[in-house]
Backbone bond lengths (Angstrom), bond angles and torsions (degrees), N, CA, C in turn:
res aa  C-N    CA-C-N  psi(-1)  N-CA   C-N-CA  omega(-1)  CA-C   N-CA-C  phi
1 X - - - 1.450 - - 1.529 108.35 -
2 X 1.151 110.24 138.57 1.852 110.15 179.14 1.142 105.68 -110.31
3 X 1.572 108.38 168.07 1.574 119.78 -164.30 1.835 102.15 -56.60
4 X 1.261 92.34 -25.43 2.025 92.54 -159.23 2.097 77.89 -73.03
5 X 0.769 134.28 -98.08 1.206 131.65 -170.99 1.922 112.59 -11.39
6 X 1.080 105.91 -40.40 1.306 91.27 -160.95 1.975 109.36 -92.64
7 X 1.844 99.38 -28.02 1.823 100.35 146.31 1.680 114.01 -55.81
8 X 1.147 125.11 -29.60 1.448 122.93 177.29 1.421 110.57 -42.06
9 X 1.827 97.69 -59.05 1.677 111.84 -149.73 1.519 97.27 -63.02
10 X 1.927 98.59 -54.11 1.741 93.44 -167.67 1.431 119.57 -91.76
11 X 1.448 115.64 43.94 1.156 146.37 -159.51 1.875 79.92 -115.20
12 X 1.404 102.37 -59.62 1.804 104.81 -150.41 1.516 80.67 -100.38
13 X 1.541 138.47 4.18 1.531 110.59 -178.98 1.693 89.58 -91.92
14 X 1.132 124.39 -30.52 1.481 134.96 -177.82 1.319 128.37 -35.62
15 X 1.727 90.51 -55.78 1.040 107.38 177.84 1.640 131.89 -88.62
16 X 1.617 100.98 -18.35 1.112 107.14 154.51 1.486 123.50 -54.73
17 X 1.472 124.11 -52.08 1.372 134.82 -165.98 1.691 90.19 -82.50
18 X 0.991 137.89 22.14 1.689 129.24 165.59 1.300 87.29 -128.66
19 X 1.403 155.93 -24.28 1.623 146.65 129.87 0.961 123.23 -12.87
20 X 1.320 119.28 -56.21 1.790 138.48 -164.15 1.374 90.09 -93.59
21 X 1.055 132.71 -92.50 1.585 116.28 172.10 1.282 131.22 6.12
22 X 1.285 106.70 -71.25 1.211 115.27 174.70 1.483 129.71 -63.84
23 X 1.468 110.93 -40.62 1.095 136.36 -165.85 2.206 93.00 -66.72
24 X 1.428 102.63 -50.14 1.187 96.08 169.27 1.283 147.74 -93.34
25 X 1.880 117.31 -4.33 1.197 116.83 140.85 1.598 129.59 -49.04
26 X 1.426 113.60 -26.15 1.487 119.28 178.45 1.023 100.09 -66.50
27 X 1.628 129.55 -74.45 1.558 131.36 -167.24 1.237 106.39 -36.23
28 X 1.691 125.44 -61.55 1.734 136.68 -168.55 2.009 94.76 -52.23
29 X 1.131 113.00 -36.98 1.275 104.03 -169.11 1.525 107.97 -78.09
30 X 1.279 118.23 -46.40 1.103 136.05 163.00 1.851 108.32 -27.79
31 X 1.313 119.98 -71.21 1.020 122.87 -150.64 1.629 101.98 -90.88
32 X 1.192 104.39 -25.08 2.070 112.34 155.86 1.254 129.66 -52.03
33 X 1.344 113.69 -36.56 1.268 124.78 -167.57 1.750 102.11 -109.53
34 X 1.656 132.81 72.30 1.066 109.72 172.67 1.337 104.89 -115.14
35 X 1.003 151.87 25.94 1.466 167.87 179.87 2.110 90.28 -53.22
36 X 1.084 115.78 141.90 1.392 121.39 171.90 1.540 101.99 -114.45
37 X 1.604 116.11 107.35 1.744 131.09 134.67 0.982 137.14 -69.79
38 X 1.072 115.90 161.28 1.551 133.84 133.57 1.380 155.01 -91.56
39 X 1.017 119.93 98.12 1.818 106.28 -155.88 1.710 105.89 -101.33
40 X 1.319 105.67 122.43 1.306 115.63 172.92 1.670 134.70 -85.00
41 X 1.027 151.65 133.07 1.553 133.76 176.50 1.211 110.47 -169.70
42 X 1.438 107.17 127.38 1.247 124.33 -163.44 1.880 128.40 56.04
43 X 1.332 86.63 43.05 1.676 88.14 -160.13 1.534 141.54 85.94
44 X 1.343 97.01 -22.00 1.838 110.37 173.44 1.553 92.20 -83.94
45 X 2.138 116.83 150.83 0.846 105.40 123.90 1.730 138.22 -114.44
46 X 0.990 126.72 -149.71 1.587 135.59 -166.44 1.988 82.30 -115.31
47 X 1.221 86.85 142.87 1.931 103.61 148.85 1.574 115.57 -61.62
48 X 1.115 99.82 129.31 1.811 90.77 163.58 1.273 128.98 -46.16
49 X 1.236 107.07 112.22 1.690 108.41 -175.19 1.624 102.19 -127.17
50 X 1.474 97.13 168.79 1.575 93.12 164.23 1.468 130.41 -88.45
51 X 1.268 128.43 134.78 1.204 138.85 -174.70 1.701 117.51 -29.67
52 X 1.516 120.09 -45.12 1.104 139.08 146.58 1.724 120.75 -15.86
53 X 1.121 100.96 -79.18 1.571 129.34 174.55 1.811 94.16 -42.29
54 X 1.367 122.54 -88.17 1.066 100.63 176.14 1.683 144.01 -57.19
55 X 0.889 90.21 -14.18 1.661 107.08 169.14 1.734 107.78 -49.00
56 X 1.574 86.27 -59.75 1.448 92.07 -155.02 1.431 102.89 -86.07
57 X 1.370 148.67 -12.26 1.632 162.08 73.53 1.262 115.40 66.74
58 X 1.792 84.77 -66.41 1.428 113.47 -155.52 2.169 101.19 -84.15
59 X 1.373 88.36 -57.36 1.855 95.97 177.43 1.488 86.09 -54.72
60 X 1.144 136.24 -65.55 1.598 108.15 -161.01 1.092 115.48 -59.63
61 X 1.208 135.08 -27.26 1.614 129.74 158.96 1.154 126.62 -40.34
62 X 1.585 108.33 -45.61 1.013 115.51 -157.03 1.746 111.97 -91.16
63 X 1.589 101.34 -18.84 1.204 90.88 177.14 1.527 110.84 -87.93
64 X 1.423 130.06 -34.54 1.439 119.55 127.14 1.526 152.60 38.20
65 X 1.361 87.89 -73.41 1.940 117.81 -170.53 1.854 73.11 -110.23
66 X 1.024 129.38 -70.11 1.748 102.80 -146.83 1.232 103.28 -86.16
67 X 1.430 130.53 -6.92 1.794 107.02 166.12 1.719 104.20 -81.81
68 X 1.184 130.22 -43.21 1.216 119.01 147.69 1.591 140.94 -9.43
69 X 1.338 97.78 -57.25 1.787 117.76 175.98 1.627 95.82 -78.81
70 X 1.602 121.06 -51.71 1.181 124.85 -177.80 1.750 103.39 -38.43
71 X 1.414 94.73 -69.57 2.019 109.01 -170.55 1.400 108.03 -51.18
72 X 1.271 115.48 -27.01 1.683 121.67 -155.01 1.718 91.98 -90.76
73 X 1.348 142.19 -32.96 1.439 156.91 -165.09 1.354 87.89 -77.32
74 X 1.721 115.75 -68.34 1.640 121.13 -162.54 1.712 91.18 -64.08
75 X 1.234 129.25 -60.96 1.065 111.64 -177.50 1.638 141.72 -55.83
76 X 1.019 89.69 -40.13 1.757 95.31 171.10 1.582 104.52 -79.61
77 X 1.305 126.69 3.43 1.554 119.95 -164.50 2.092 90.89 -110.51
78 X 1.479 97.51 -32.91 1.965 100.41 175.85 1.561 88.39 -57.57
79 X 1.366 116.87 -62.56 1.422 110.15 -149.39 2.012 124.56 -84.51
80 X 1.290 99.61 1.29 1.578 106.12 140.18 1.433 142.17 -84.47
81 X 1.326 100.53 -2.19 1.687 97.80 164.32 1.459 132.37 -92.83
């Protein structure tokens, strides 16, 4: 087995175990947060949902809008030089 093979493996065991991690801080949060709101703004409201739901809604938005802004900076920043 060579070095490139064996950065491969714990390359993909890594990332597996930051998978699972993750994968199960969501659920724990998930199943913490079942309280039913309402969120209001600007006069609209939301359906009753669980707190959860928007939580997790919201980070996907958010990561979303700022790798977006992120890509859109690097990109418009390659193509001014």
């Amino acid at each position: 087995m060579s070095w490139r093979d064996k950065s491969r493996i714990k390359r993909f065991m890594v990332t597996g175990l930051v998978l699972l991690i993750s994968i199960t801080s969501l659920l724990l949060f998930v199943l913490e947060n079942q309280q039913l709101v309402v969120v209001s703004l600007f006069g609209f409201s939301s359906p009753q949902l669980q707190i959860s739901l928007f939580g997790v809604a919201l980070f996907l938005m958010g990561m979303i809008f700022g790798g977006g802004g992120v890509a859109a900076h690097f990109l418009g920043r390659r193509r001014g030089r």
